[in-house]
PDB file of N, CA, C and O in Angstrom:
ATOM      1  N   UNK A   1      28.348   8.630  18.885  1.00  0.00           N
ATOM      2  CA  UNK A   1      28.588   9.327  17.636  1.00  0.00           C
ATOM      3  C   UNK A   1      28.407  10.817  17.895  1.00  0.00           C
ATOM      4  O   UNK A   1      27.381  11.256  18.414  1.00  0.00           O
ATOM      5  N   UNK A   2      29.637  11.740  17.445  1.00  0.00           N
ATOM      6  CA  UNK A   2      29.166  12.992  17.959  1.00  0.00           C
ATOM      7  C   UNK A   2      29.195  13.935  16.445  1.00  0.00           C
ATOM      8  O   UNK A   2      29.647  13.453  15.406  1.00  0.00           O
ATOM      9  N   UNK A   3      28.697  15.179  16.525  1.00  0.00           N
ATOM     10  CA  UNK A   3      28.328  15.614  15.305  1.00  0.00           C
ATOM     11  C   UNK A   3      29.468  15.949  14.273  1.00  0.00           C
ATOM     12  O   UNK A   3      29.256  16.439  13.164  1.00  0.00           O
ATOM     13  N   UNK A   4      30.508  15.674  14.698  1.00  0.00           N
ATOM     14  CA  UNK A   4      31.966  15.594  13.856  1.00  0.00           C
ATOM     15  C   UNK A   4      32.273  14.723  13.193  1.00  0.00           C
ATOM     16  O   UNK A   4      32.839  14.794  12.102  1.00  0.00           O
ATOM     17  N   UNK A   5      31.919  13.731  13.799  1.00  0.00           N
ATOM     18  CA  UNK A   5      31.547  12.144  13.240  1.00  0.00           C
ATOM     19  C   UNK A   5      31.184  12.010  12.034  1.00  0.00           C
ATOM     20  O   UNK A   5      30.055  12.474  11.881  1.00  0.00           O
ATOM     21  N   UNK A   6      31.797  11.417  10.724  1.00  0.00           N
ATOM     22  CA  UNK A   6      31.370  11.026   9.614  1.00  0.00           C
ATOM     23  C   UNK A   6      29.612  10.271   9.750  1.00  0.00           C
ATOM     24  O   UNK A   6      29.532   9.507  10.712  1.00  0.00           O
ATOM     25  N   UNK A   7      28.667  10.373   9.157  1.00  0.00           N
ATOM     26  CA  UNK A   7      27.710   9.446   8.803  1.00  0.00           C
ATOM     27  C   UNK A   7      28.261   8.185   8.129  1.00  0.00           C
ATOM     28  O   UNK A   7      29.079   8.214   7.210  1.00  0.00           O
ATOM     29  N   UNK A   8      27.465   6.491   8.950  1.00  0.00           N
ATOM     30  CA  UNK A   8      27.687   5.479   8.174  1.00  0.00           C
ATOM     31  C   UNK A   8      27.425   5.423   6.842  1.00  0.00           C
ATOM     32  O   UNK A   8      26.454   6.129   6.568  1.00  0.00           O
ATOM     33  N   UNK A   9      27.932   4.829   5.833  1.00  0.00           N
ATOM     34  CA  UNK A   9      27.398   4.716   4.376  1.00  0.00           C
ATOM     35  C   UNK A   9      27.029   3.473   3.817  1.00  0.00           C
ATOM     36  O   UNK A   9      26.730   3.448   2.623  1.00  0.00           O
ATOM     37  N   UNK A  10      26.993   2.153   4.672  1.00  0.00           N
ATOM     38  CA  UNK A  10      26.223   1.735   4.733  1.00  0.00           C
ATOM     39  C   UNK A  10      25.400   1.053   5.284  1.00  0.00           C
ATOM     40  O   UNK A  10      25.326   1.252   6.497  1.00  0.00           O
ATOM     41  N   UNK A  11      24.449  -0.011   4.695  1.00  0.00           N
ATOM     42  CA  UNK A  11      23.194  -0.172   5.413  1.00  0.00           C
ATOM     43  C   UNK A  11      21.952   0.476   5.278  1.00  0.00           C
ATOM     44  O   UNK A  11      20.877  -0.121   5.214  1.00  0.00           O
ATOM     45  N   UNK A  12      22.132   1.984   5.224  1.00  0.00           N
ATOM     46  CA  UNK A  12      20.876   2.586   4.757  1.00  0.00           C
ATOM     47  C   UNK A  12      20.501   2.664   3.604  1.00  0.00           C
ATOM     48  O   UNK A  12      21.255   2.820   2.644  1.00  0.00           O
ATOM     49  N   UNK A  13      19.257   2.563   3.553  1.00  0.00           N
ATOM     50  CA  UNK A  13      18.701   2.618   2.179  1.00  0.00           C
ATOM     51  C   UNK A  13      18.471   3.808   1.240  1.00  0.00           C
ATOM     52  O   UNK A  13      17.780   4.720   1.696  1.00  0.00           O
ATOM     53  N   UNK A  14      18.925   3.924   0.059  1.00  0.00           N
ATOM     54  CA  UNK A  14      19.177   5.056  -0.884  1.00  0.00           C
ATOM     55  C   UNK A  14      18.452   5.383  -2.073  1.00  0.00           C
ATOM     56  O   UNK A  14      18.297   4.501  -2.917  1.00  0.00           O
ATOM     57  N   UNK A  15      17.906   6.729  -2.289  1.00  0.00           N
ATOM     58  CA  UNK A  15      16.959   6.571  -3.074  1.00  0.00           C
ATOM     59  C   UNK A  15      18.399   6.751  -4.606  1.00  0.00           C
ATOM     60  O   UNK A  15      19.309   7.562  -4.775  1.00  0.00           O
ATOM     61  N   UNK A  16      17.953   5.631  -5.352  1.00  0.00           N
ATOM     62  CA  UNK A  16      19.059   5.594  -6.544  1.00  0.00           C
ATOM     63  C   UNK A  16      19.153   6.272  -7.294  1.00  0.00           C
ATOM     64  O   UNK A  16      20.177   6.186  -7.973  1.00  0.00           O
ATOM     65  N   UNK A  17      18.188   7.307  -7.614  1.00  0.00           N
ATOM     66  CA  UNK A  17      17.952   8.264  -8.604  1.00  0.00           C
ATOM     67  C   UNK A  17      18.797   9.490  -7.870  1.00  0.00           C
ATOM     68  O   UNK A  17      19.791   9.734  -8.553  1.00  0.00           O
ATOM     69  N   UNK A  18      18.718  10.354  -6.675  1.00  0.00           N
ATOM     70  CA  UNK A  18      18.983  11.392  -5.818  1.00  0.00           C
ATOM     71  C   UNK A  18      20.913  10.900  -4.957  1.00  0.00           C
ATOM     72  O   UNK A  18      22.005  11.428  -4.750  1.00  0.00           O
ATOM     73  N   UNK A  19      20.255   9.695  -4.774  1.00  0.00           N
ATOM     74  CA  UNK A  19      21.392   9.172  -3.602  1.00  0.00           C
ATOM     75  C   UNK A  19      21.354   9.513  -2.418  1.00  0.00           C
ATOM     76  O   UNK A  19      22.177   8.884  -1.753  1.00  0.00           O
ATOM     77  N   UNK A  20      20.692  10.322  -1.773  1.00  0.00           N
ATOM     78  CA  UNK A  20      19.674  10.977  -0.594  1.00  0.00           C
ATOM     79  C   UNK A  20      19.066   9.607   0.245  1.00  0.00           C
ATOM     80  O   UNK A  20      18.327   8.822  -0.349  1.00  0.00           O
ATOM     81  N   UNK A  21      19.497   9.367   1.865  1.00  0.00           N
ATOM     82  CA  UNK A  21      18.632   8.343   2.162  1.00  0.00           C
ATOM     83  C   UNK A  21      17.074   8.450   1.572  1.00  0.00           C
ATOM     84  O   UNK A  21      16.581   9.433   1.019  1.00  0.00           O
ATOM     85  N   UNK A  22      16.392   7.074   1.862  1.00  0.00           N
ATOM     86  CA  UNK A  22      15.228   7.331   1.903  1.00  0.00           C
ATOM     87  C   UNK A  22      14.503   7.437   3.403  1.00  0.00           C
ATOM     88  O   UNK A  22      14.865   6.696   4.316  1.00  0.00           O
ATOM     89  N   UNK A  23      13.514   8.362   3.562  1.00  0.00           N
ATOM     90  CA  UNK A  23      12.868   8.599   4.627  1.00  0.00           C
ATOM     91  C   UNK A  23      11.889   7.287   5.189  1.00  0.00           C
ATOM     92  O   UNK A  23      11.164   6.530   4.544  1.00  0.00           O
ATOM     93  N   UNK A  24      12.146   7.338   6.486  1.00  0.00           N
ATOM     94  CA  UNK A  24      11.233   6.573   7.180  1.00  0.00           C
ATOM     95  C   UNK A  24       9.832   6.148   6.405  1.00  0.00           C
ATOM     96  O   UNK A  24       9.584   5.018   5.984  1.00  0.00           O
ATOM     97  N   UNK A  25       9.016   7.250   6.318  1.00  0.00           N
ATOM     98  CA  UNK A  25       7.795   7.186   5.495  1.00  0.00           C
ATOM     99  C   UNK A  25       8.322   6.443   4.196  1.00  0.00           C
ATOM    100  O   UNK A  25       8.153   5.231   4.062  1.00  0.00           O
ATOM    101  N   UNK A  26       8.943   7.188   3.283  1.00  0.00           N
ATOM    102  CA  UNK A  26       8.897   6.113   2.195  1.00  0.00           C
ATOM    103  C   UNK A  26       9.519   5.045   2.010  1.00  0.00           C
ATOM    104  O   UNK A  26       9.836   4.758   0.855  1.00  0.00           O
ATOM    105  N   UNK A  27       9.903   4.064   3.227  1.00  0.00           N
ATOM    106  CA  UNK A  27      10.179   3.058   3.601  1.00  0.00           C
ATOM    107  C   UNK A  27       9.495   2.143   3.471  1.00  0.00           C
ATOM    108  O   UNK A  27       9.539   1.127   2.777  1.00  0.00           O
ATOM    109  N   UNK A  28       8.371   2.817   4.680  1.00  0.00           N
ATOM    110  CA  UNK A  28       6.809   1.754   4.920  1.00  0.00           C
ATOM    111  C   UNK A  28       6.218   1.659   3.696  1.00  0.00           C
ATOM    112  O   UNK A  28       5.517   0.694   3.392  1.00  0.00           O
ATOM    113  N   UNK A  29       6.455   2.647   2.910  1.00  0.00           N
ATOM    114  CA  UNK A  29       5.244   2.944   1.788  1.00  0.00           C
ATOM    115  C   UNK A  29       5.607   2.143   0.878  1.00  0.00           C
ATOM    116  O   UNK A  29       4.678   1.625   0.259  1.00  0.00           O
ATOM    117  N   UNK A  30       6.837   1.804   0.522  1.00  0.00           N
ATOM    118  CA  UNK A  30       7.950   0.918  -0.193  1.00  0.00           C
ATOM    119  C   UNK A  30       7.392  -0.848  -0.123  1.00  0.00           C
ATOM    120  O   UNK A  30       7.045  -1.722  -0.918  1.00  0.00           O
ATOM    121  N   UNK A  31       7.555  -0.694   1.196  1.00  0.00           N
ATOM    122  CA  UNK A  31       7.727  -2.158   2.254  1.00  0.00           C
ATOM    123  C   UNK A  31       5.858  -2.661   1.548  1.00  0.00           C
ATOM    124  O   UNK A  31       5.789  -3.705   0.899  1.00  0.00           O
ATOM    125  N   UNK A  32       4.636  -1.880   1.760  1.00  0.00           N
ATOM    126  CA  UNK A  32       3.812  -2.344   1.297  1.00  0.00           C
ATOM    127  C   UNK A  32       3.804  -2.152   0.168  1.00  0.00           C
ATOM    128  O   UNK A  32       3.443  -3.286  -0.145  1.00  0.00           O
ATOM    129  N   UNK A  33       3.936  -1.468  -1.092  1.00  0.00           N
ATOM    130  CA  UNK A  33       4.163  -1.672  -1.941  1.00  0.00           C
ATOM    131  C   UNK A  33       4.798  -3.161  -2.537  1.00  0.00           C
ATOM    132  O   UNK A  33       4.211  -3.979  -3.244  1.00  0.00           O
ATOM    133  N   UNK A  34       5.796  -3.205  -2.157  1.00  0.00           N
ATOM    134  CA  UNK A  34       6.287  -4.652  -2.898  1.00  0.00           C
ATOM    135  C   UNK A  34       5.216  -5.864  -2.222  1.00  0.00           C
ATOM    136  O   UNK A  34       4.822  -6.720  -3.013  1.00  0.00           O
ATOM    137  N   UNK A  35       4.656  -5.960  -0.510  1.00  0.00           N
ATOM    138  CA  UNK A  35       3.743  -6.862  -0.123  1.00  0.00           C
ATOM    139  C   UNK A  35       2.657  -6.649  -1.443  1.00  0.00           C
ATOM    140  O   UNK A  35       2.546  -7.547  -2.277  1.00  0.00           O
ATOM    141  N   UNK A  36       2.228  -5.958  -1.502  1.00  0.00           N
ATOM    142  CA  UNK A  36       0.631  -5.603  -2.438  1.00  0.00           C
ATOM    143  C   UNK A  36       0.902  -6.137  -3.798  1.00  0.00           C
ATOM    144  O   UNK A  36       0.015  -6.770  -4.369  1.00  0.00           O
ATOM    145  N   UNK A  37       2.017  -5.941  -4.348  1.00  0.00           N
ATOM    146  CA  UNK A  37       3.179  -6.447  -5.477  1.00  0.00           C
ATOM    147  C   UNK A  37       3.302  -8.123  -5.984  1.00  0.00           C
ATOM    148  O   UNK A  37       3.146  -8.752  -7.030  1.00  0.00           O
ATOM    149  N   UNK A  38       3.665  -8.399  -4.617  1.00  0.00           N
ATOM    150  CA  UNK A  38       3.992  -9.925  -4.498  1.00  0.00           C
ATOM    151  C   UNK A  38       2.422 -10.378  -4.119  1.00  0.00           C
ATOM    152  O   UNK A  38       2.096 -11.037  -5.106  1.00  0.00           O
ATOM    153  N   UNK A  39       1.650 -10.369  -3.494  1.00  0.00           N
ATOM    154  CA  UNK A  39       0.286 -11.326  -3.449  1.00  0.00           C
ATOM    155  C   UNK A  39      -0.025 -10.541  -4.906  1.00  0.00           C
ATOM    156  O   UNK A  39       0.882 -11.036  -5.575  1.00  0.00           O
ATOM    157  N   UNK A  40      -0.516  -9.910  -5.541  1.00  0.00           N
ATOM    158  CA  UNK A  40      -0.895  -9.878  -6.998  1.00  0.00           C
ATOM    159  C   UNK A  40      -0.119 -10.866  -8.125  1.00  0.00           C
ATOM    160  O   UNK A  40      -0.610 -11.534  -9.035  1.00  0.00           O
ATOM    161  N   UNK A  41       1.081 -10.719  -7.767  1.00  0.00           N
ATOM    162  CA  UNK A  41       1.958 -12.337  -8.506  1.00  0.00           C
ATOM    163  C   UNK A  41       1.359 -13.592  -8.065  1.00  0.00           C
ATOM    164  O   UNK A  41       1.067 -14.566  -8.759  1.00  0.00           O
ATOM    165  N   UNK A  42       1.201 -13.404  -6.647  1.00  0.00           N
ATOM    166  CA  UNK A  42       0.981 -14.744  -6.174  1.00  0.00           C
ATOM    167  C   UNK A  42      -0.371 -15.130  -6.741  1.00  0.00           C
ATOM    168  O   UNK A  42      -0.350 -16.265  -7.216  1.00  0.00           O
ATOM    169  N   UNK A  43      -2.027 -14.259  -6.865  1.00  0.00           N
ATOM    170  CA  UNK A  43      -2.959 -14.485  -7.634  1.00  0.00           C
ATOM    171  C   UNK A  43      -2.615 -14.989  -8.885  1.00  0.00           C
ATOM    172  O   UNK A  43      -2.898 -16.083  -9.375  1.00  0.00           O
ATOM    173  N   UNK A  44      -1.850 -13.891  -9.430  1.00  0.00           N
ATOM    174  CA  UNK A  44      -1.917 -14.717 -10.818  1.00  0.00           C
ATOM    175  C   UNK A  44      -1.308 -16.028 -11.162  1.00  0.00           C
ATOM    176  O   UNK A  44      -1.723 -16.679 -12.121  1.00  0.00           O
ATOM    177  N   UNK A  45      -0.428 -16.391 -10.477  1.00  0.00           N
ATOM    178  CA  UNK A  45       0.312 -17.804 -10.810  1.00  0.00           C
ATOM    179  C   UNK A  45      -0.923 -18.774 -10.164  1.00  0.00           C
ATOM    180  O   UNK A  45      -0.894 -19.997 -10.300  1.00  0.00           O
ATOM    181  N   UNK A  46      -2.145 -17.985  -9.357  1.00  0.00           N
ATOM    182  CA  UNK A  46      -2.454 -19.215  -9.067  1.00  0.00           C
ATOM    183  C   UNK A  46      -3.814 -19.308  -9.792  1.00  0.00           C
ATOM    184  O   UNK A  46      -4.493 -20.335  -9.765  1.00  0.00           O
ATOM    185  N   UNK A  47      -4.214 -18.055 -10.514  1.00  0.00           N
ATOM    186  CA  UNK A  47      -5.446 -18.247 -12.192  1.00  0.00           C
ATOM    187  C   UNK A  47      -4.300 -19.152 -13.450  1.00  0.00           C
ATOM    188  O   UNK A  47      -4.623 -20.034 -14.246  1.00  0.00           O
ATOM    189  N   UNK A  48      -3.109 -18.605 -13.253  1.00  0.00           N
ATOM    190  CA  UNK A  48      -2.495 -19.614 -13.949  1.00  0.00           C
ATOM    191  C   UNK A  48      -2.267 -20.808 -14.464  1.00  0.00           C
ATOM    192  O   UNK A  48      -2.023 -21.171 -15.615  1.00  0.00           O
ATOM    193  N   UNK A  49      -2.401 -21.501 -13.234  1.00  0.00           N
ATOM    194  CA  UNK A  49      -1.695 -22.624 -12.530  1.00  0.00           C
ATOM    195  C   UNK A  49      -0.448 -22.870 -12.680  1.00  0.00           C
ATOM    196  O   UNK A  49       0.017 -23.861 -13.244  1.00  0.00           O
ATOM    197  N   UNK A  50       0.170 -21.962 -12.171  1.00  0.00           N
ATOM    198  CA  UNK A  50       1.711 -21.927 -12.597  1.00  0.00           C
ATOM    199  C   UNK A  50       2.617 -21.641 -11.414  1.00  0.00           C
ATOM    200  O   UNK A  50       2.326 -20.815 -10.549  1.00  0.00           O
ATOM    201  N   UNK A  51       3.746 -22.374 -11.418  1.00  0.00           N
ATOM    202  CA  UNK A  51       4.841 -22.385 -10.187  1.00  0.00           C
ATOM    203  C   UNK A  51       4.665 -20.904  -9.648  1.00  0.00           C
ATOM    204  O   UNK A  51       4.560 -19.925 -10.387  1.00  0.00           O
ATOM    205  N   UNK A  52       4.649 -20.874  -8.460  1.00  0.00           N
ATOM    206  CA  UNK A  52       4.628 -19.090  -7.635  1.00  0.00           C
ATOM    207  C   UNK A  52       5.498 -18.280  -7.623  1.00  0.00           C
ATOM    208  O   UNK A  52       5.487 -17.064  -7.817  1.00  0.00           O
ATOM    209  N   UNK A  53       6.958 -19.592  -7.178  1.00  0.00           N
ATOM    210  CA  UNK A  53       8.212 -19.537  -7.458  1.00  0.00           C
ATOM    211  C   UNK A  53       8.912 -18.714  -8.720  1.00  0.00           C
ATOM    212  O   UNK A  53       9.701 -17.769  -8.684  1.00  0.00           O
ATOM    213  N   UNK A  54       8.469 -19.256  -9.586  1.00  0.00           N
ATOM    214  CA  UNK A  54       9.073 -18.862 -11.402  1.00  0.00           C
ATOM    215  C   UNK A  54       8.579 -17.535 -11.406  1.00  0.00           C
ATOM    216  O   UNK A  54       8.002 -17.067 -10.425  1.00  0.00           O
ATOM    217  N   UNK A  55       8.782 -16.864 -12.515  1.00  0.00           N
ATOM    218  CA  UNK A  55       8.915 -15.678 -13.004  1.00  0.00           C
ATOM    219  C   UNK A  55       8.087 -16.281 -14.279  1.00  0.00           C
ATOM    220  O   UNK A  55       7.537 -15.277 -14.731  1.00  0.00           O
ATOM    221  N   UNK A  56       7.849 -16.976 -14.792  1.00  0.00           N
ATOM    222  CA  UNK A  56       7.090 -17.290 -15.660  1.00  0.00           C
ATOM    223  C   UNK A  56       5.896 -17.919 -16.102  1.00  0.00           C
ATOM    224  O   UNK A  56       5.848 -19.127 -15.869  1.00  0.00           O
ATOM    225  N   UNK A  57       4.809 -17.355 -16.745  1.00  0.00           N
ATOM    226  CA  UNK A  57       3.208 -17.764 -16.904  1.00  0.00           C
ATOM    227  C   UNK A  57       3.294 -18.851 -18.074  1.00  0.00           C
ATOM    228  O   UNK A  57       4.258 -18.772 -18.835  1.00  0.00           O
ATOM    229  N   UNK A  58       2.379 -19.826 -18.260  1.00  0.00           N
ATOM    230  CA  UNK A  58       1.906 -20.261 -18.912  1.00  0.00           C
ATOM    231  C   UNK A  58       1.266 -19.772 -20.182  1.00  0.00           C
ATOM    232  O   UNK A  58       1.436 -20.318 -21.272  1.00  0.00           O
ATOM    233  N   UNK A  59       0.358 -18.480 -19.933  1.00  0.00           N
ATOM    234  CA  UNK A  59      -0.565 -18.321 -21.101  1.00  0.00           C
ATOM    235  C   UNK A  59       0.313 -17.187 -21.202  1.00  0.00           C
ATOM    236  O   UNK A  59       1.306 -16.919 -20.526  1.00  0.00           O
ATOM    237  N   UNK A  60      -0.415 -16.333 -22.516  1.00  0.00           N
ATOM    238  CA  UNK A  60       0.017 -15.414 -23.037  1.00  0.00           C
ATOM    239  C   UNK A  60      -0.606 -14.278 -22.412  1.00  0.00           C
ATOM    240  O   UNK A  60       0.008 -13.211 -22.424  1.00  0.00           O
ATOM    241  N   UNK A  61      -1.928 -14.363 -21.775  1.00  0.00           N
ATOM    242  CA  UNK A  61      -2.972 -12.837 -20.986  1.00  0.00           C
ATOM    243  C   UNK A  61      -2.464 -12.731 -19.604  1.00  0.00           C
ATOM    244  O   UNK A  61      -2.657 -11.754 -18.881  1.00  0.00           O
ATOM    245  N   UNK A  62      -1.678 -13.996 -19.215  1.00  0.00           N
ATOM    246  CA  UNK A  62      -1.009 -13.882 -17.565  1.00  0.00           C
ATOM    247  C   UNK A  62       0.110 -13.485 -17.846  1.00  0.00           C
ATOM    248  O   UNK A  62       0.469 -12.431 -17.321  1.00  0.00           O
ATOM    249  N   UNK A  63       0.918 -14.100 -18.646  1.00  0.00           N
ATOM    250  CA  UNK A  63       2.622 -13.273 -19.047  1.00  0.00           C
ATOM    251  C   UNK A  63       2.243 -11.844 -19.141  1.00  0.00           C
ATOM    252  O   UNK A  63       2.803 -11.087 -18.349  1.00  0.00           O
ATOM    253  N   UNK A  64       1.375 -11.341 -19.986  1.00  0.00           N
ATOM    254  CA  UNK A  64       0.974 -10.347 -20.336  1.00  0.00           C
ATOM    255  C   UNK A  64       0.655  -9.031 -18.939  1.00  0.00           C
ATOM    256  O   UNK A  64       0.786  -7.887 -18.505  1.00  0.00           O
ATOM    257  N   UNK A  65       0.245 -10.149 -18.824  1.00  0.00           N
ATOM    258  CA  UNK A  65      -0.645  -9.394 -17.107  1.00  0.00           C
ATOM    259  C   UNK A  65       0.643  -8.882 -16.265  1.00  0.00           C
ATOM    260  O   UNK A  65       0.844  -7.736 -15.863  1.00  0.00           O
ATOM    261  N   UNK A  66       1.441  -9.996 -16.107  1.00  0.00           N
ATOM    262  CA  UNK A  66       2.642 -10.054 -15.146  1.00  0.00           C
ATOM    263  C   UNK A  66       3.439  -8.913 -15.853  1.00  0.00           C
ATOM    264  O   UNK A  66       4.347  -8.315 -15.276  1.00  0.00           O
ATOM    265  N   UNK A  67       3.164  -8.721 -16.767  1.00  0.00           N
ATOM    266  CA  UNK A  67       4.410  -7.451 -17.310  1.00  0.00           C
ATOM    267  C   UNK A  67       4.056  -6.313 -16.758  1.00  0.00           C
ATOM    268  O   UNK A  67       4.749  -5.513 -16.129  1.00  0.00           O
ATOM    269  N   UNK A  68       2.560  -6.273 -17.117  1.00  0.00           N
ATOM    270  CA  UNK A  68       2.376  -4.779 -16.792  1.00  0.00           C
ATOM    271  C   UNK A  68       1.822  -4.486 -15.009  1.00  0.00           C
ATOM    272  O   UNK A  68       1.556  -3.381 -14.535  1.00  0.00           O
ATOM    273  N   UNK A  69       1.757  -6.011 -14.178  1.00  0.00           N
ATOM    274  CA  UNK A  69       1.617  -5.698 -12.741  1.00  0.00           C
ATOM    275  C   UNK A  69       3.269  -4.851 -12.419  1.00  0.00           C
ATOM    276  O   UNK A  69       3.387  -3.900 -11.646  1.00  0.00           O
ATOM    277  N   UNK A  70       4.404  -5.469 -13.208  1.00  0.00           N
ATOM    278  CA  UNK A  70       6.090  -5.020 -12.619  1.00  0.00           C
ATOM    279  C   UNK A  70       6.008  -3.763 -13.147  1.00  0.00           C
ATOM    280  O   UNK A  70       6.431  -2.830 -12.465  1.00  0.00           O
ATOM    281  N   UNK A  71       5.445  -3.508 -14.467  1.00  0.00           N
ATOM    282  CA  UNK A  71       5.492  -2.115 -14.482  1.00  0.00           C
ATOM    283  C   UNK A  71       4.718  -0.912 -14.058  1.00  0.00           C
ATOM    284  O   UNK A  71       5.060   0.269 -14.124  1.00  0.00           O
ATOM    285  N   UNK A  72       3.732  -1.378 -13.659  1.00  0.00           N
ATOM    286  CA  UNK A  72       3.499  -0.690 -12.607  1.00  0.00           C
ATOM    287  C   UNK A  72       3.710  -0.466 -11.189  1.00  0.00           C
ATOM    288  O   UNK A  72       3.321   0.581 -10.671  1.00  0.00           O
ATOM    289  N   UNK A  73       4.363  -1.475 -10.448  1.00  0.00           N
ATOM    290  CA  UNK A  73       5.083  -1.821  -9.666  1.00  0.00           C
ATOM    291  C   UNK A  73       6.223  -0.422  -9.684  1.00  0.00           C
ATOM    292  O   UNK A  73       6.186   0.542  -8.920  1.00  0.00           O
ATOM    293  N   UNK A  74       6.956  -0.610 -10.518  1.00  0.00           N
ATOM    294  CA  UNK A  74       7.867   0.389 -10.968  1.00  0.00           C
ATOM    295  C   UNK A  74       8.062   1.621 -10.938  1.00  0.00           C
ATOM    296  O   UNK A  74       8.963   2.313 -10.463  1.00  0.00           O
ATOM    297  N   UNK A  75       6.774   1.925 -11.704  1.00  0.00           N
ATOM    298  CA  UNK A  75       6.152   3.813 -11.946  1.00  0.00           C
ATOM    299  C   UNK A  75       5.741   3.621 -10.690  1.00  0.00           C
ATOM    300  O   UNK A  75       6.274   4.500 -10.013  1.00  0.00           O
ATOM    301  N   UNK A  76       5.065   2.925 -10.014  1.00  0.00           N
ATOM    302  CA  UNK A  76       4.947   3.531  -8.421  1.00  0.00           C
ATOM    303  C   UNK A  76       5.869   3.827  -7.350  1.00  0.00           C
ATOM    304  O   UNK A  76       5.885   4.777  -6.568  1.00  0.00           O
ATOM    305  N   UNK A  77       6.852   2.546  -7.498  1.00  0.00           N
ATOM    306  CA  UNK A  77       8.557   3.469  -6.608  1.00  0.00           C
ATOM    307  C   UNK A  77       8.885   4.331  -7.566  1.00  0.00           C
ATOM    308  O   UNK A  77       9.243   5.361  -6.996  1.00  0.00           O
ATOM    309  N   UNK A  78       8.944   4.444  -8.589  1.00  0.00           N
ATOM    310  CA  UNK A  78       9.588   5.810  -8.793  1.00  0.00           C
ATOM    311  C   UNK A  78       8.861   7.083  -8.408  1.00  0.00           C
ATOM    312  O   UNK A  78       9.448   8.006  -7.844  1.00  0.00           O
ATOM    313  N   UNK A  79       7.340   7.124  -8.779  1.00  0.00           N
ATOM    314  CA  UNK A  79       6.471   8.036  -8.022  1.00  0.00           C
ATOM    315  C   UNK A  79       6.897   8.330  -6.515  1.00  0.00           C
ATOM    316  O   UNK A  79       7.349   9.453  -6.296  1.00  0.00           O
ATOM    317  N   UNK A  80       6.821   7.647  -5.709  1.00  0.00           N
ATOM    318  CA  UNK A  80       6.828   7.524  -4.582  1.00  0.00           C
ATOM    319  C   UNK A  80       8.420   8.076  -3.673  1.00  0.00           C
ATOM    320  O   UNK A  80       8.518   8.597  -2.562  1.00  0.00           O
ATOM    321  N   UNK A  81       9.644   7.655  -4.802  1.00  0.00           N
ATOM    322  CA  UNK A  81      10.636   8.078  -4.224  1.00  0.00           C
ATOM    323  C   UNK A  81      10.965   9.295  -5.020  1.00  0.00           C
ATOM    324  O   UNK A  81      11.934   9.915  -4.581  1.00  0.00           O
ATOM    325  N   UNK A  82      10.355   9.824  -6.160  1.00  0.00           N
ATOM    326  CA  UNK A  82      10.279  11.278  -6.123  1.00  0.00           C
ATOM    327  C   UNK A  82       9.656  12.216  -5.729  1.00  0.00           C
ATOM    328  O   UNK A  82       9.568  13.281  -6.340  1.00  0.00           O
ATOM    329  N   UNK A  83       8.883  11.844  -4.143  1.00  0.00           N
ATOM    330  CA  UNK A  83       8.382  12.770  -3.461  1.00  0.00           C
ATOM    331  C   UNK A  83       9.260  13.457  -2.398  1.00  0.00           C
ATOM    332  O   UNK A  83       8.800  14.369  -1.712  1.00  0.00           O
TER     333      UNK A  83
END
């Protein structure tokens, strides 16, 4: 590839707000984020007792819970990819 060369468009990952790849760093930071994300689901389905699988709680303080773990989930990639 020489510097005349168009850049591929895809495959890389894009921050959706900018359209700007995203950087290496906020890749990793991404990558644990959703790990840290997903075992906090996975706790709660299992104070639940509820499929891990589903998207959906049993009680009303775990549904509850689960809303505001995604939304925070959320405000943190967006934090994170507006750096």
């Amino acid at each position: 590839m020489g510097p005349r060369d168009q850049k591929p468009q895809y495959g890389v990952p894009v921050n959706p707000w900018t359209g700007f790849p995203i950087t290496e760093g906020q890749q990793i930071l991404l990558d644990q984020l959703k790990e840290v994300s997903a075992e906090l689901a996975r706790i709660l389905h299992a104070i639940d007792g509820s499929d891990a699988q589903g998207s959906s709680f049993s009680t009303r303080r775990t549904a509850h819970a689960g809303t505001q773990l995604e939304t925070a989930y959320l405000f943190a990639m967006r934090e994170l990819l507006d750096r």
